[in-house]
N, C-alpha and C positions, 0 to 999 in steps of 0.2 A: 829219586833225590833223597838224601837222608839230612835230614833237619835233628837238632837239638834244643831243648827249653832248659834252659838254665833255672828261672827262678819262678816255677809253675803255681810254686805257695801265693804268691802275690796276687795271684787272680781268686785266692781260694777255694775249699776243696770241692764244692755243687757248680762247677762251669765243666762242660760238654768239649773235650778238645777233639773229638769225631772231625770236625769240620777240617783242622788242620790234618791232622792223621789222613784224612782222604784225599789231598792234596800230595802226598807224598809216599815215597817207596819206605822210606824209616823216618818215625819220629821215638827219637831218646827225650825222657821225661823227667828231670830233677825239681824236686820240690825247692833244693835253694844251690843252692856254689857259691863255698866259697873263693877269694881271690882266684886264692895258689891253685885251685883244682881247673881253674877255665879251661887251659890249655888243653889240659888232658882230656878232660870233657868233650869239646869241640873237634878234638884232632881228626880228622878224614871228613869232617863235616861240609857238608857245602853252604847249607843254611846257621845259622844261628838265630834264635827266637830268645828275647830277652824282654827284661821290666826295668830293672836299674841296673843288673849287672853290668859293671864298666869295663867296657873292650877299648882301649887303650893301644897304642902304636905299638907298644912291646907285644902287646899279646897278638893282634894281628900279626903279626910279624911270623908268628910262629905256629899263624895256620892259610899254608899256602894252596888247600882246597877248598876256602869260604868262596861263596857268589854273593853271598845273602846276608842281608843280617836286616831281622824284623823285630820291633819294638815295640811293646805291646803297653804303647803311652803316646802323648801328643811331642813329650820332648826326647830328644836325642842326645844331651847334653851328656850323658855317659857313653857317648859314642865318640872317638874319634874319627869326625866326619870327614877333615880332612886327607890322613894314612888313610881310609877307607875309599875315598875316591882315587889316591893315588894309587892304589891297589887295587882298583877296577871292582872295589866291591859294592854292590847297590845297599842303599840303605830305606826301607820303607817305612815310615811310623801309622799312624792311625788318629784321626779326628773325629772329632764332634760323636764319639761315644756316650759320654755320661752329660749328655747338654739337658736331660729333664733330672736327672739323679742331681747333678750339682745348682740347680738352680730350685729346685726343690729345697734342697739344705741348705740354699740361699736365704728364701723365702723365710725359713725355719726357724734360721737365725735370726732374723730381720723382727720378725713377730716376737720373738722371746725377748729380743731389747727391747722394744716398742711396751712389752708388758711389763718390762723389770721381773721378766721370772726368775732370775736367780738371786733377785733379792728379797722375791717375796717366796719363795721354796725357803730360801734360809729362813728361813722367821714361821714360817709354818713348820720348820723342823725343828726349830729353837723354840714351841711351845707359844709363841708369842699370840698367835687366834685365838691360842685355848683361853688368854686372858684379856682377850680386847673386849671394852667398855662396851664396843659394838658388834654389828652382825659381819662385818667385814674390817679388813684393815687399809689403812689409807695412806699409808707412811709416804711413798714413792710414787709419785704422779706418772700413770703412765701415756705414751706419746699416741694418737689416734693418727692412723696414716692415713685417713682420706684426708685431701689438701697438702697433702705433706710433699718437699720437695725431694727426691731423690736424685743423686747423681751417680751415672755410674762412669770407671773405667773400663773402654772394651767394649765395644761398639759389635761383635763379630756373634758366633750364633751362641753364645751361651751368655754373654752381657747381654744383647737382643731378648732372648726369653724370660731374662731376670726382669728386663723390664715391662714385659708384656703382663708378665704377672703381677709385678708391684701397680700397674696402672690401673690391673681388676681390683685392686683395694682400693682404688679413687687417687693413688699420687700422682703427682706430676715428674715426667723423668725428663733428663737433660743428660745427654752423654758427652763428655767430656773430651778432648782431641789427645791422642794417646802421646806421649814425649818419645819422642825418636824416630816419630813420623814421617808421613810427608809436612813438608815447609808451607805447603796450599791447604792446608787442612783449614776446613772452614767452622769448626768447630771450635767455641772456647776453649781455654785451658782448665784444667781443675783449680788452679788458685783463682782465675775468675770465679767459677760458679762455686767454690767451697764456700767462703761467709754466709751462702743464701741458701744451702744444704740443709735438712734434717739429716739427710743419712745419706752417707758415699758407702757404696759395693764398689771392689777391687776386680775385674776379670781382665788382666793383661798378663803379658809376659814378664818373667821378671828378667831386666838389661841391664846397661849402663845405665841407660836413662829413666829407670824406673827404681832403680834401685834406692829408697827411702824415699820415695816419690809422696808419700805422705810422710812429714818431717816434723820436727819440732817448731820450726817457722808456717810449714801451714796448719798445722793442729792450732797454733796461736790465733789464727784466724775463723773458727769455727764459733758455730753456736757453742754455749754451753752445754744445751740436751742431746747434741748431734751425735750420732750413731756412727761407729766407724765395723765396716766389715769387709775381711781378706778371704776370701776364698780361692785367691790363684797362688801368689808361692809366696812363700814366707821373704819376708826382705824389702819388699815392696813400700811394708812401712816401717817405720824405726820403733818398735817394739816395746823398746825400752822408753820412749818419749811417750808413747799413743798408754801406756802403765802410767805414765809420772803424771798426767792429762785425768785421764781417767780417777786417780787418786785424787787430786787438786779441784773435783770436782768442773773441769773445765771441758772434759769431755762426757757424753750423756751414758754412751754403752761401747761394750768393744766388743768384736764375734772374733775370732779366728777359726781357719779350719789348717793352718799350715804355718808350719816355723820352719826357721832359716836353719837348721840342723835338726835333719828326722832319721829314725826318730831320734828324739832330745836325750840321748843317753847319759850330758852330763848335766839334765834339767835345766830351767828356762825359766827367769823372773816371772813370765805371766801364768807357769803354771806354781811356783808359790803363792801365786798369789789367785788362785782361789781360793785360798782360806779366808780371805777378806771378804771384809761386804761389800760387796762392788759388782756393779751389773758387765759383767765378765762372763763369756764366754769361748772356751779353748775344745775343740773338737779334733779328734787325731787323725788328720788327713783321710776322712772318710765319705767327702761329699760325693765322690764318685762311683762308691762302691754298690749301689742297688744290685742284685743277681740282673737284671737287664742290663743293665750296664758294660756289668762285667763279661758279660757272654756277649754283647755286640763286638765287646773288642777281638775275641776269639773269630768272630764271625766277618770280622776287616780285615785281619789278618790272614785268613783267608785267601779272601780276593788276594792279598796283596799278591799272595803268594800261588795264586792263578796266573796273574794276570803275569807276572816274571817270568811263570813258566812258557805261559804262550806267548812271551816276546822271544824265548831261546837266549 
């Protein structure tokens, strides 16, 4: 079977693609592709092995020996899923890959608001220790997480580990019933449990129904010290609100690890605005990327692509 990777840069260059390779008669190896090259790229391919590259009903259209198409992420969203099933082509993706890597960089973030380390890094590099009265500085009260309430979104295995972690620091976690759900869900909603919050983690999908799912209406109802952190996809919260909040003193810290256009090629109010003094946070969609991580996905991918073969 002769497979193709499109955008093999995305995994980066210390991952082992052995695993695939021995699954297959030919694997072709491009670091990236652009658009206009897919076609040609894929042409006589059975497989396609992709990260974001967008295979789209035109381009299917015009490779009539795909079987396969494997995705080397949890979403498919650059997939047209459905030309692809009317074209009898399987689509496989990959789960719970980076569930310690991204809750780890959960964790990471959570601790650095909790301490105001980037307000007290700025003041330690603005010279300001060298001149305090005392042996430490005191400016910014920071938040101690034992007793503290945590909420998260995302009840599934990577909001699960966020929380098994945050509860070795002594919080208390409460997970939140995801919007778009089931109708029986026995679970609060987040506008219940947000006013009683120190800090909400984000781990859902982003949908209709989650889309600014943290808004200017419920940021209005938060603590003032309260902690807000996205680590699943940008959009989730309104960005621009959870900035104005953040400024106004109304919110305590903000983490991101994901904006709603990546990368930000025509920049993004939050990252201007790390020039301010604001307990800010903006990390470039890299919670997932541990070298474990990224070799499990190669190593699912795999299977997938076993287990296809031995269905025929």
């Amino acid at each position: 079977m002769h497979a193709v990777i499109l955008d093999a840069a995305s995994l980066g260059p210390d991952i082992d693609l052995t695993p695939l390779a021995a699954q297959l008669d030919r694997l072709d190896v491009h670091g990236h592709t652009a658009p206009g090259d897919v076609p040609a790229r894929l042409a006589g391919a059975e497989v396609a092995i992709v990260n974001k590259v967008v295979l789209d009903d035109d381009t299917l259209d015009r490779l009539p020996a795909l079987r396969l198409i494997c995705v080397l992420a949890t979403g498919t969203n650059n997939i047209d899923m459905a030309s692809a099933e009317r074209r009898g082509i399987a689509v496989r993706n990959v789960t719970a890959y980076g569930t310690a890597s991204v809750a780890q960089h959960t964790l990471m973030l959570l601790l650095a608001l909790a301490a105001r380390l980037p307000r007290y890094q700025r003041d330690v590099a603005r010279g300001r220790w060298n001149t305090s009265p005392f042996f430490c500085l005191l400016d910014h009260p920071t938040l101690q997480l034992a007793d503290k309430h945590l909420v998260i979104v995302g009840q599934g295995e990577l909001g699960s580990r966020v929380g098994e972690l945050a509860e070795a620091f002594g919080m208390r976690v409460s997970f939140a019933a995801r919007p778009g759900g089931a109708a029986d869900d026995p679970r609060p909603s987040l506008a219940t449990l947000a006013p009683g919050a120190d800090a909400i983690s984000l781990h859902c999908p982003l949908t209709e129904a989650t889309h600014h799912l943290v808004d200017g209406a419920l940021l209005a109802t938060l603590k003032p010290g309260a902690l807000l952190l996205n680590c699943a996809r940008g959009g989730i919260i309104d960005e621009i609100a959870a900035l104005a909040a953040l400024r106004e003193g109304r919110l305590g810290g903000l983490a991101v690890d994901v904006l709603p256009q990546e990368p930000p090629r025509e920049g993004h109010p939050l990252l201007s605005a790390l020039d301010e003094a604001l307990n800010l946070i903006v990390t470039p969609h890299n919670a997932w990327i541990s070298p474990e991580a990224r070799q499990r996905i190669v190593t699912l991918t795999a299977d997938n692509l076993a287990d296809f073969l031995a269905r025929g």
